[in-house]
N, C-alpha and C positions, 0 to 999 in steps of 0.2 A: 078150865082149859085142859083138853086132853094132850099124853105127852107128844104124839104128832105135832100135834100144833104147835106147842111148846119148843122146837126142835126148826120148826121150819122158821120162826121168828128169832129164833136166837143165831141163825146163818144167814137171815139177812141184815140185821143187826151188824154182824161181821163184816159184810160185803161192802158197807157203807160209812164205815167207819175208818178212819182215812191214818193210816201208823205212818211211826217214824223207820221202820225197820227199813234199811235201804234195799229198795228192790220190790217191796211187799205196797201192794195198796195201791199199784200204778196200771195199769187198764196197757194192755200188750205188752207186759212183763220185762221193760226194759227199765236197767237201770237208773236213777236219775243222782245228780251229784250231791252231796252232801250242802245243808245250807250253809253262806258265808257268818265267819265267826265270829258277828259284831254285835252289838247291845240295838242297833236298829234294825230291826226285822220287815218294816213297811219299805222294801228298793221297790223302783220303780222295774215293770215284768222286761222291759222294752230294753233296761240296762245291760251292756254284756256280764256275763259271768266273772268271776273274781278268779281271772286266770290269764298269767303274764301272756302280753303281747306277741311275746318270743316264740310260747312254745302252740300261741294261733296262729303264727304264719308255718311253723312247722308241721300242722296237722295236713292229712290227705283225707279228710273227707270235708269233701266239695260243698254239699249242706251244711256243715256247721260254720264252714268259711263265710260262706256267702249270708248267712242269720247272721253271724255278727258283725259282716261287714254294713250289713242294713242298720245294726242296731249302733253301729259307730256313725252313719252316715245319718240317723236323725237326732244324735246328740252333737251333729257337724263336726265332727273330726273328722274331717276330710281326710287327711294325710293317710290315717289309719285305715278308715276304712277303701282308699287306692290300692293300701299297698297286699288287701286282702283280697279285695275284686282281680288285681293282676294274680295274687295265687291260684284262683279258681280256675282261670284263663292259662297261665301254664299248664294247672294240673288236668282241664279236660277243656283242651284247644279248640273240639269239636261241636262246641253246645253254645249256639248262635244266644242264648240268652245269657251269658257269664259276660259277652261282649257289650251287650245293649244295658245293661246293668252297670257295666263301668260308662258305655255313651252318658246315660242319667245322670250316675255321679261326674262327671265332667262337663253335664252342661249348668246342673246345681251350680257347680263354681262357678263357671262363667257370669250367673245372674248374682253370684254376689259378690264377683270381683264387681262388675258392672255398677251394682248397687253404692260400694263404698266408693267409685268414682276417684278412684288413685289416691284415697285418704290414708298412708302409711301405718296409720294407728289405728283405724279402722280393721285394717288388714292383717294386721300384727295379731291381733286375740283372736282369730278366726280356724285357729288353728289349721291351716291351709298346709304346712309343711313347704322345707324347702325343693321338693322337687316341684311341686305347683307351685311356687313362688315365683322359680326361676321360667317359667313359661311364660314367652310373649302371647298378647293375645291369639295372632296367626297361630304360634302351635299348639298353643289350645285347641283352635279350630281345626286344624288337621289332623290332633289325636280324636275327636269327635267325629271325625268322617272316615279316619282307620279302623276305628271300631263299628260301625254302623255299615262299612265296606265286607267288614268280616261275616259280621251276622247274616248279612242280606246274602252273600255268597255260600254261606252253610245253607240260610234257608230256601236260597232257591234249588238246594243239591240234593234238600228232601223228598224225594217221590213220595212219599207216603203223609206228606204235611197235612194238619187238621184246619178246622176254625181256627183255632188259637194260634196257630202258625202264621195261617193267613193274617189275620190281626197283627200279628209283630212285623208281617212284611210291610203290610200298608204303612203301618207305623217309622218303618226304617227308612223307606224309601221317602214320605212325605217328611221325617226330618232330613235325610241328606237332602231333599232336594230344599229345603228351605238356606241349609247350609252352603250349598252350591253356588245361589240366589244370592245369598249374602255376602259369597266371597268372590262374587261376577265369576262364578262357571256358568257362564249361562249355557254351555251346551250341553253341561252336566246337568243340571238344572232341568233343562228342555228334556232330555231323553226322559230323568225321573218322571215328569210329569205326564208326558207323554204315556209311560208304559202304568201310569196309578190311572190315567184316563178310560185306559183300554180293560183294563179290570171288569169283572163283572159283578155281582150283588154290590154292588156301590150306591151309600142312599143319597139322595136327591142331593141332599148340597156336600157331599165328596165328591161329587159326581161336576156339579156347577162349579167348585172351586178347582179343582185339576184343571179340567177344561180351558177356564179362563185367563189359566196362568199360561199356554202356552205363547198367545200373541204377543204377550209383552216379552216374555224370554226370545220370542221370534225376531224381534225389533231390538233387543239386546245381541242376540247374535250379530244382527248387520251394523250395527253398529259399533260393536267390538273389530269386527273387520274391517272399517273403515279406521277407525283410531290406528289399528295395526300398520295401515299403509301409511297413514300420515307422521308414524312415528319409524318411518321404517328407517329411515337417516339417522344420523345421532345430532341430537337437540341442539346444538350447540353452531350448526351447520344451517336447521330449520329457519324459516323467514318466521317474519312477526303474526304475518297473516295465520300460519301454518300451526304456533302455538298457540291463538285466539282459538281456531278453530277445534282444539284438543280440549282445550277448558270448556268450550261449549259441549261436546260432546260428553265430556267427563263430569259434567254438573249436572247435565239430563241424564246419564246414566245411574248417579247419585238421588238424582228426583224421582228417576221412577223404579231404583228397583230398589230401594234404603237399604243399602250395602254398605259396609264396613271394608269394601278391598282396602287394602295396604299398598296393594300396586297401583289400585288406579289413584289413589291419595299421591303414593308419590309421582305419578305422571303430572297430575295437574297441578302439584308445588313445583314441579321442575318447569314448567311449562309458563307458571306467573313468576319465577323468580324470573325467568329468561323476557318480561315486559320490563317497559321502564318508569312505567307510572306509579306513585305512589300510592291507592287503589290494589295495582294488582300485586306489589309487593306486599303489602299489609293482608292481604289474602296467600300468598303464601305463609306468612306468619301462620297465620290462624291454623292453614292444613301442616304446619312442618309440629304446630304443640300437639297436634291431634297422634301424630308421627311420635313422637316422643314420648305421651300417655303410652299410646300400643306399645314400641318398645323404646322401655328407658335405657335401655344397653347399646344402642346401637351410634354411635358419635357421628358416623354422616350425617344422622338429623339437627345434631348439637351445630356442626359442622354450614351447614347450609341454611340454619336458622338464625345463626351468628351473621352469617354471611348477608342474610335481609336486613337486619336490622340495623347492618353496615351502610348498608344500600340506601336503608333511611334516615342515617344520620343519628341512630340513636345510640350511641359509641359507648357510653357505660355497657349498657343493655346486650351488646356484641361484646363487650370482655366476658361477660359473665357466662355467655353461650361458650364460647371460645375455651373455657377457664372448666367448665364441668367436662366440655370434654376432653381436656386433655388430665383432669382427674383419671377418667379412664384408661387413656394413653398417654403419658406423657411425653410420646415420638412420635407422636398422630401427627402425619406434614399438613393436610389441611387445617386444622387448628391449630398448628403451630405458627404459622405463613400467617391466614387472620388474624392470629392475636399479634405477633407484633405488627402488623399494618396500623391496626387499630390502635395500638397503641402509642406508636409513633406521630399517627394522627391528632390524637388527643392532645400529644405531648406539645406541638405543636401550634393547637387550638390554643390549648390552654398559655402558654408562652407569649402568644401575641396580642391575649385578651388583657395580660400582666403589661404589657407595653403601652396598649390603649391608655390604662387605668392611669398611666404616669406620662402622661401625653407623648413619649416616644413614639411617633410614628413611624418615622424612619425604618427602627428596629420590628414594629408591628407590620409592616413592608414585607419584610425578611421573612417571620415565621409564615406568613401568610401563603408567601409564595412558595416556603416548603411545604406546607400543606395541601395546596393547590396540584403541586406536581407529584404527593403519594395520590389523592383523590387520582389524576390522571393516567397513573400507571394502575392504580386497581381497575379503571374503569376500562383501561386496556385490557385486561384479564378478562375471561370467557368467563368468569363468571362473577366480575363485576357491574353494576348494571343499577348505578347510583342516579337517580332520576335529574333533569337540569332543575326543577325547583329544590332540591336538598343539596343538590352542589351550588348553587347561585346563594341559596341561605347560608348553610355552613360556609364560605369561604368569599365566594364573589362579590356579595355586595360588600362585604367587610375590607375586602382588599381595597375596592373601589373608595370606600369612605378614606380608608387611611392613605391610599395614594395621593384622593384630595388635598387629606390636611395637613401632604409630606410636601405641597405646591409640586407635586408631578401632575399636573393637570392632562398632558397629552398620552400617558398612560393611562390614570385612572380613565381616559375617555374611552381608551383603545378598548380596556377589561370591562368598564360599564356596557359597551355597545355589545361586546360579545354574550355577556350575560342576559343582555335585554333580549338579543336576537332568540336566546334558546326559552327564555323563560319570561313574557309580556308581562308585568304584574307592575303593581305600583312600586313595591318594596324594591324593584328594580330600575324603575324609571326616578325613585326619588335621588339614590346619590350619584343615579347617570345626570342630572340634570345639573347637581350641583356641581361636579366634573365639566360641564359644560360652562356654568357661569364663573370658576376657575378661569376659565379660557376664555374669557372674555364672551362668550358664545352665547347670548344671553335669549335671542329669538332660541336658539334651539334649545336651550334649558325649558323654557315656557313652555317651548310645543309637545317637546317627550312628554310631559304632564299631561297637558290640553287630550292630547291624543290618549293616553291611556284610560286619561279621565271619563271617556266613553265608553268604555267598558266596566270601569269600577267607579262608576256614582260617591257607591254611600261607604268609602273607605274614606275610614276617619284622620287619616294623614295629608289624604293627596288634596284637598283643594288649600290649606294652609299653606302647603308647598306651592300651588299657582299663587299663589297673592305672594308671596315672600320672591318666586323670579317674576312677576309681574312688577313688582317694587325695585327690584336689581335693574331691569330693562330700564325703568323709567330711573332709576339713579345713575344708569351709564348715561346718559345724557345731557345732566346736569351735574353733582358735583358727589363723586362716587367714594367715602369715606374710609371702606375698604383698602380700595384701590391706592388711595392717598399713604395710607400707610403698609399697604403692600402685604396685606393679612386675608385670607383666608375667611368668607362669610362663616367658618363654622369655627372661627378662631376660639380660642377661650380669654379670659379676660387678661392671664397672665403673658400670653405670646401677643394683645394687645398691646399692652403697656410694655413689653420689651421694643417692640417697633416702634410707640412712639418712641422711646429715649433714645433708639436709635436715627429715626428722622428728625429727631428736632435739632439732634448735634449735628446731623450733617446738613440742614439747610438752617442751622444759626447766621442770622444775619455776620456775624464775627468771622465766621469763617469763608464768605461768601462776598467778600469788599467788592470785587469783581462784576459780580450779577447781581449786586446790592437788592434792587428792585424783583424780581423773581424768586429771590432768599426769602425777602417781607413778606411774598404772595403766598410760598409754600408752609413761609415758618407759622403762617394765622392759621392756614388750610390745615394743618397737619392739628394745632391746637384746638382747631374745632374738630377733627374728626377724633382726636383720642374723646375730646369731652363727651361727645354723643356713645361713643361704644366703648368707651369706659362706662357708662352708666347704664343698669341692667334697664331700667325702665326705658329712656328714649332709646335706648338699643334698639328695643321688641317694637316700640312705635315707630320706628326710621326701616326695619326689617318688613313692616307693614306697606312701607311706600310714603306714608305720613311727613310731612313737613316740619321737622322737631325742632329748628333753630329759629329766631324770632330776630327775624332781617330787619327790624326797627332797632335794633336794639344796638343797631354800629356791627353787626358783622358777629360778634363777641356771644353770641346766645344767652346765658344766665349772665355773664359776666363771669371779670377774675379769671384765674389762669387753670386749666383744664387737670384736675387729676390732684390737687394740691400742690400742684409744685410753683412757687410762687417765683414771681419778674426777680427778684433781687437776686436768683440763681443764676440768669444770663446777663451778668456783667459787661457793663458797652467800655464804662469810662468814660460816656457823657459825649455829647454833642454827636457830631459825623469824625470823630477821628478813631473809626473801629480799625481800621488797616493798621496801626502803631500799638494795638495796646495791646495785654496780654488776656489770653481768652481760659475762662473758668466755668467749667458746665460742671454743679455739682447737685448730687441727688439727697435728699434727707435721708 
């Protein structure tokens, strides 16, 4: 090898051999930083550099901002790479891609708030930071369309824009209008779509997709202006027909354009709270949790979600709405006001159900009727709207039972009929009916059944209840055991046996020398009716209508004296001289 040659191989040798000299061996002679000073040499190229946070957001060159706000944004640190994308955007206002850079990273989060689906611990190690934490969905979406506003407004200010401009436009304009779409601007919507239509080098299907979209946004418009006029009143004022007609609107608005508005959500929960059916209240439930996901800060939802579940009678369920939000506030008047209603109510509920249980009815009377009149004053409230089947359950038929078995027959009739009149059901018609055979009423106990019974076949209560007043009917006629001792068909066995020992002392032949004869008649009468309804079995058979005494048998049924209480307890003193002797009714 001669030494030219020798010379030319040993500088290229040089040229490709890669030093450590900083500065030397790097292809356009610019600096690079020293490497970081750890025992592991394989980081990943994608990692940012080993250089505090603090002094990256203080740097002014816009390039290295934006590298590492990429490079924090694929290791999802969110937070970080925000708060670099907003420095790029201070430091050079004018460059419609610093904008659309942060749009990406804020719709990134969106899909994976979306993703974790309000899992708190999910969300927690996502490192998301707290100024994206504190964003309801809505301002997510509006910093998403401030940014995408911006760029689109720089790039349209470029006279000199290329391909690649063009590309970012189509791009910004076809996401804001999707976001438009999403958040029902439909006329925001419409113009994007409209002006990505009119575009020219558009391939075949950008071209069929713009296009297509205008009719439905067309039909969304008019439709959005019809809602407008029907809401033009405040709600509270609107008739029933007027907010059927809003939910219709607002569910086909949700069908065809798969929007997340937040407004139109709460139009048609304010719209089903203001029905009185159970149906559309259980559908405001559903859209008030939807309300609540979006934003969990917001206590009118707490507030009005409380409020339905009031509505449905499901009274825990309403503390507990009532109770988060006034976590939040704890001067918030609408959550204040609900929770004690509710809680008055329960208090109440619960107090009369304690009364039942110790056969007080009297006192189960009482609570019931306070109960009764908080239900009537909330439901007097505009934004009470408690259905007649959850008011007739929770308090009415209950009132009506215990009215019965307090012998107020002519009221529990009064409260039974009014309950029936609002709410037709069996659960209503049965202690309307026994209220009626109280009252001697015994065709009309039958027929409130018979009648409803045409409606509800195959409800597992209602035909026992015709045979038991078909059996009362045919017992008023002949020898009514009840009646005899002046109880109550839903009596219990302990208010039985009080009344006999109360009838039997007062019609002892002993005390009755007078009417001697009539004394005999009622003192047997009374001895066989405790016998039978003292005894759980011919009870249920004599409640059937069945013939339970064996009229051979001398009047006497099994025999022997009814209930254990044996003849030597009513001492005569022998023969007919009851008038002169001294009289002794004792009980074992």
């Amino acid at each position: 090898m001669n030494r030219l040659s020798y010379l030319i191989l040993l500088v290229t040798m040089l040229c490709v051999i890669p030093t450590n000299v900083h500065g030397q061996g790097n292809p356009g002679g610019q600096a690079q930083p020293p490497p970081p000073n750890n025992s592991n040499n394989n980081n990943n190229n994608n990692s940012p550099p080993q250089v505090s946070f603090s002094d990256l957001l203080s740097s002014t060159s816009v390039g290295d901002l934006r590298r590492h706000a990429s490079n924090y944004l694929a290791e999802r640190s969110y937070s970080k790479s925000l708060k670099l994308y907003s420095r790029c955007i201070s430091l050079e206002p004018t460059n419609a891609q610093n904008y659309l850079k942060r749009f990406k990273l804020y719709k990134r989060v969106q899909r994976v708030i979306d993703g974790a689906q309000g899992n708190a611990a999910v969300l927690k190690g996502m490192k998301l930071g707290q100024e994206i934490n504190n964003l309801s969905e809505e301002e997510l979406t509006n910093r998403m369309i401030d940014d995408l506003n911006s760029a689109i407004e720089l790039l349209n200010g470029d006279p000199e824009s290329d391909k690649k401009s063009l590309k970012s436009k189509i791009e910004s304009y076809e996401s804001r209008a999707e976001l438009h779409s999403k958040n029902l601007n439909c006329t925001g919507a419409l113009s994007d779509y409209t002006y990505l239509s009119s575009l020219p080098s558009l391939t075949p299907s950008q071209s069929q997709k713009y296009s297509s979209e205008i009719p439905k946004l067309t039909k969304c418009v008019d439709t959005l202006t019809l809602l407008k006029t029907l809401t033009s009143q405040p709600s509270s004022q609107s008739s029933e027909t007027v907010h059927k007609r809003v939910i219709e609107f607002t569910s086909k608005l949700f069908s065809q354009m798969s929007t997340t508005s937040i407004d139109l959500l709460k139009l048609r929960a304010s719209s089903y709270l203001h029905l009185t059916d159970k149906d559309s209240t259980y559908l405001a439930v559903t859209d008030l949790g939807t309300l609540i996901k979006a934003s969990p800060s917001t206590i009118e939802y707490y507030e009005l979600r409380g409020n339905a579940y009031f509505n449905l009678g499901e009274i825990d369920v309403a503390v507990n709405h009532y109770k988060s939000g006034l976590k939040m506030d704890p001067e918030d008047k609408g959550c204040k006001r609900g929770h004690k209603l509710v809680k008055g109510l329960k208090k109440k509920l619960d107090r009369s159900a304690e009364s039942e249980n110790l056969n007080d009815w009297d006192k189960a009377v009482t609570y019931l009727k306070e109960a009764r009149s908080i239900i009537e004053n909330w439901n007097a409230d505009q934004e009470g709207r408690m259905s007649a089947e959850v008011r007739v359950g929770l308090v009415f038929n209950r009132l009506v039972e215990a009215l019965t078995r307090s012998n107020h027959a002519d009221e529990a009739i009064q409260v039974g009929e009014e309950a029936y009149q609002i709410h037709n059901h069996p659960d209503t018609a049965i202690p309307l009916s026994r209220a009626y055979i109280l009252a001697e009423r015994y065709q009309d106990g039958l027929n409130i059944l018979k009648n409803t019974a045409n409606n509800f076949r195959d409800h597992p209560s209602l035909q026992q209840e015709i045979q038991k007043a078909e059996a009362a009917l045919k017992q008023s006629k002949t020898k009514n055991y009840y009646k005899i001792l002046d109880v109550s068909r839903s009596a219990d066995k302990t208010s039985i046996k009080k009344a006999y020992k109360k009838k039997a002392l007062e019609w002892h032949p002993d005390k009755n020398a007078d009417n001697a004869e009539k004394a005999e008649k009622m003192f047997m009468d009374i001895a066989e009716a405790y016998e039978v309804l003292g005894d759980d079995e011919l009870r249920v058979r004599y409640d059937r209508g069945e013939d339970v005494m064996d009229k051979s048998g001398g009047g006497g049924g099994r025999g022997g004296s009814p209930g254990g209480f044996p003849q030597q307890h009513f001492r005569h003193g022998g023969g007919q001289q009851r008038g002169g002797q001294q009289f002794h009714f004792n009980f074992g």
